[in-house]
C-alpha positions as CSV (number, residue, x, y, z in Angstrom):
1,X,-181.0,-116.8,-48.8
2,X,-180.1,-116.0,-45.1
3,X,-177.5,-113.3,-44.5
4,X,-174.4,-113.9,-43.1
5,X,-174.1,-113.9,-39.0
6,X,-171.9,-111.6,-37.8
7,X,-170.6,-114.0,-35.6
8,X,-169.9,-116.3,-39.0
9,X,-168.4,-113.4,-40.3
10,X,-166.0,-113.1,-37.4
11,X,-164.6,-116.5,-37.9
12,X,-164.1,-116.7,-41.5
13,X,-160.4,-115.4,-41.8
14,X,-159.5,-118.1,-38.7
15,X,-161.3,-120.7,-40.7
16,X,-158.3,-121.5,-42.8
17,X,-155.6,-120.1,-40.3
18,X,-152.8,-120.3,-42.1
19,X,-154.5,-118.5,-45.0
20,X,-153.9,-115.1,-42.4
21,X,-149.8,-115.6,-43.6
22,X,-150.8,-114.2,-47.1
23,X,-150.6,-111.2,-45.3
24,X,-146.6,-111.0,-45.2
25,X,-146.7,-110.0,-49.0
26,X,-147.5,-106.6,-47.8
27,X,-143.5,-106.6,-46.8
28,X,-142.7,-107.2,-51.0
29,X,-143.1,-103.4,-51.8
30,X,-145.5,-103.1,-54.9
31,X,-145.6,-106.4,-56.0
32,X,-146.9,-107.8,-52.7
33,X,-149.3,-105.2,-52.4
34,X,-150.5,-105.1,-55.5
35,X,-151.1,-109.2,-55.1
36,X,-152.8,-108.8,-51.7
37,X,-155.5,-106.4,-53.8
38,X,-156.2,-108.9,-56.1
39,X,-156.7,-111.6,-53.1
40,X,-159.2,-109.0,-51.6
41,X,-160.9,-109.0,-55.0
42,X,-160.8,-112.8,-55.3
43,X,-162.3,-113.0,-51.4
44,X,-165.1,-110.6,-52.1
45,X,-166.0,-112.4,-55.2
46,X,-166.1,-115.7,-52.8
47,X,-168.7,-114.0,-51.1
48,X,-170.8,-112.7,-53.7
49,X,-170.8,-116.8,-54.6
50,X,-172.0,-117.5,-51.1
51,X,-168.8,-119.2,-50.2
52,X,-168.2,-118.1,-46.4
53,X,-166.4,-121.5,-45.8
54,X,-162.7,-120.4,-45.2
55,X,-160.1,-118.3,-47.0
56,X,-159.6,-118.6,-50.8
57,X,-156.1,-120.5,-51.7
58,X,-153.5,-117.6,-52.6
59,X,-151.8,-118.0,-55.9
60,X,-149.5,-115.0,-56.0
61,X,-149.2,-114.4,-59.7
62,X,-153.0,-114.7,-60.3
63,X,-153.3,-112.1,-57.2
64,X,-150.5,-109.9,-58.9
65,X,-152.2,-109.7,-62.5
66,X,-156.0,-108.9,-60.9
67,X,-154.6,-106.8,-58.9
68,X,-152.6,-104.5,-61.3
69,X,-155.3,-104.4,-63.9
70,X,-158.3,-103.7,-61.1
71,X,-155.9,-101.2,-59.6
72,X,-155.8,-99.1,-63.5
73,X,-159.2,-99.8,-64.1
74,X,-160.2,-97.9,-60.8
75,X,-158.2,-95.3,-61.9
76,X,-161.4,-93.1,-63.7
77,X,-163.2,-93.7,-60.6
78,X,-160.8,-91.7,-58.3
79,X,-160.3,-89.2,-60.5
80,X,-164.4,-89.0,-60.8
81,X,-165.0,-89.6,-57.0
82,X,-162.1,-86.9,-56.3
83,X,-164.1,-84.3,-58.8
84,X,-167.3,-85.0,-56.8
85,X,-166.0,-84.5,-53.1
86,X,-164.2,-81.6,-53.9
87,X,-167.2,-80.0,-55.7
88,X,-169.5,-81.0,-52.8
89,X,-167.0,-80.5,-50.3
90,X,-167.2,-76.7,-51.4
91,X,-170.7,-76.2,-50.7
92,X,-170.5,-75.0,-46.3
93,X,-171.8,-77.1,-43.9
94,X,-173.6,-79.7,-46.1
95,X,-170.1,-80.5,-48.3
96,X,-168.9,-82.5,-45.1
97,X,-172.4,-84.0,-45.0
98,X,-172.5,-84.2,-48.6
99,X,-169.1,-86.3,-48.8
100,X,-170.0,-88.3,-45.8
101,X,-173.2,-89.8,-47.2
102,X,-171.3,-90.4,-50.7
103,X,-168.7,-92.5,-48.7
104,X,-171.2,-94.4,-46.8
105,X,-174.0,-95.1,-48.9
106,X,-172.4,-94.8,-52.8
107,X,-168.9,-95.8,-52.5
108,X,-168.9,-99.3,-50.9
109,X,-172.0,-100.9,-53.2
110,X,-170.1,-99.4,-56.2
111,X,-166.9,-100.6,-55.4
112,X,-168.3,-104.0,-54.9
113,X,-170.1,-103.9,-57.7
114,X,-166.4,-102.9,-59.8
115,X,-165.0,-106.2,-58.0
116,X,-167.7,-108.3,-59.2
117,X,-167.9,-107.3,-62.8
118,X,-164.6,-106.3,-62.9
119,X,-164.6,-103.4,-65.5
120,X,-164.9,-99.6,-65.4
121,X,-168.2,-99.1,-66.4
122,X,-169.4,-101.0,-63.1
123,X,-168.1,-98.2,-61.2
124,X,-170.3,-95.8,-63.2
125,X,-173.4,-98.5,-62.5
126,X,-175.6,-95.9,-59.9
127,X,-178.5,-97.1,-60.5
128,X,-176.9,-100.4,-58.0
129,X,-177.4,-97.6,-55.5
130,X,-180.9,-97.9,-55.7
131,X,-180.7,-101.3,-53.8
132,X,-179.0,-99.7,-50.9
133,X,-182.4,-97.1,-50.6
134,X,-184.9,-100.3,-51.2
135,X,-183.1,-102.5,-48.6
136,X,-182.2,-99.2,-46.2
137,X,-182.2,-101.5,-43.1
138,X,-180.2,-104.8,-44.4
139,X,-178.0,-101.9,-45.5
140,X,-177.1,-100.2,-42.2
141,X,-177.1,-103.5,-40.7
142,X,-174.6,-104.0,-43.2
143,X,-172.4,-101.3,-42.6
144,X,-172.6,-101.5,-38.4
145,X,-171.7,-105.4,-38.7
146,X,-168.5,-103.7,-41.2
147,X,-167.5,-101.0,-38.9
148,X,-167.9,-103.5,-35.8
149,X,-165.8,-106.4,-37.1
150,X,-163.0,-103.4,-37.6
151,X,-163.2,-102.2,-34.8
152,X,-162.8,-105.7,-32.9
153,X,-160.2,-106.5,-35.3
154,X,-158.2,-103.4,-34.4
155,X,-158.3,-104.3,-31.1
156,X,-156.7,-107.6,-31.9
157,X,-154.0,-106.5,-33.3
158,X,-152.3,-106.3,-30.0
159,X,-151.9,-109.8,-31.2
160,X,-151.0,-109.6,-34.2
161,X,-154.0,-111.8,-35.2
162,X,-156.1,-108.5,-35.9
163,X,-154.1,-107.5,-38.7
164,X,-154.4,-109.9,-41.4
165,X,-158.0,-110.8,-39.9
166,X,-159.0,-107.5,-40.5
167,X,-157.5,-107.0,-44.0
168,X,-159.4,-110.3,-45.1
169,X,-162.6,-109.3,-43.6
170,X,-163.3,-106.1,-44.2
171,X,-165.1,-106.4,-47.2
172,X,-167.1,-109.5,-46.7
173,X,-170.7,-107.8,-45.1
174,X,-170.9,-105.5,-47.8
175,X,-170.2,-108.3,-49.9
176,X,-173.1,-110.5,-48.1
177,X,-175.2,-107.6,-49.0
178,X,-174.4,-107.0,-52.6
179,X,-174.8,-111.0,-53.2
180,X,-178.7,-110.3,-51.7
181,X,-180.0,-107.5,-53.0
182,X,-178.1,-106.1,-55.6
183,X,-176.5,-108.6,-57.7
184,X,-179.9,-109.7,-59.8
């Protein structure tokens, strides 16, 4: 099981081109946006399949209803997440440190792993943090591949392109990652 190329993972959103329209639901207040969540659910799960072939078909009202119901079932999780920055973020110098590893190293895996198994209690799953520690390298591969593609996508949005591109795709290493070592 070979992990995806960045280069791969730079084409996927223009694989299916007209799959980047889906995009325009952001400009349906609520409704839109809560169906483009459930598409970014529905891509990431692609993914974890080892489907890097194109863009998922959009069907708004399955996008709508995973979308609302992932969007209340995160709920405990930012309340929890909010708790623990706060009470690290109290603690002087180290809080900032603190928070920054939690948002690097704890954050994405879990929230992969809530999109995956799609209920609360997979946001509570740490010990799926243990794969990031036992696959350290793969990991920040991982992340520099994720902060790389947004970057380049930000840049294209002097186009236009970059937008959508980089709402699809921003997701899809970690996803890569979780499909190889943590979903088991």
């Amino acid at each position: 099981m070979a992990c995806l190329e960045f280069r791969s993972g730079f084409k996927y959103p223009f694989n299916r081109p007209a799959g980047l329209l889906n995009i325009l639901w952001v400009f349906i207040p609520i409704f839109g946006w809560f169906a483009l969540f459930g598409y970014s659910i529905t891509i990431v799960k692609h993914f974890i399949k080892g489907d890097f072939k194109e863009l998922p078909k959009f069907s708004f009202a399955d996008n709508f209803v995973l979308g609302i119901l992932m969007f209340f079932k995160s709920v405990p999780f930012a309340i929890a997440i909010t708790v623990v920055y706060f009470i690290v973020g109290v603690i002087p110098f180290f809080g900032i440190l603190g928070n920054l590893f939690i948002a690097i190293f704890v954050v994405p895996i879990l929230t992969i792993n809530f999109f995956n198994k799609q209920t609360v209690e997979s946001y509570f799953e740490l010990k799926k943090v243990n794969a990031v520690f036992s696959n350290l390298g793969e990991y920040i591969i991982a992340v520099l591949k994720t902060i790389a593609i947004k970057v380049i996508f930000f840049l294209m949005i002097i186009v236009l392109i970059g937008i959508p591109a980089g709402a699809f795709a921003k997701n899809i290493f970690m996803a890569d990652f979780y499909r190889m070592y943590v979903k088991k």
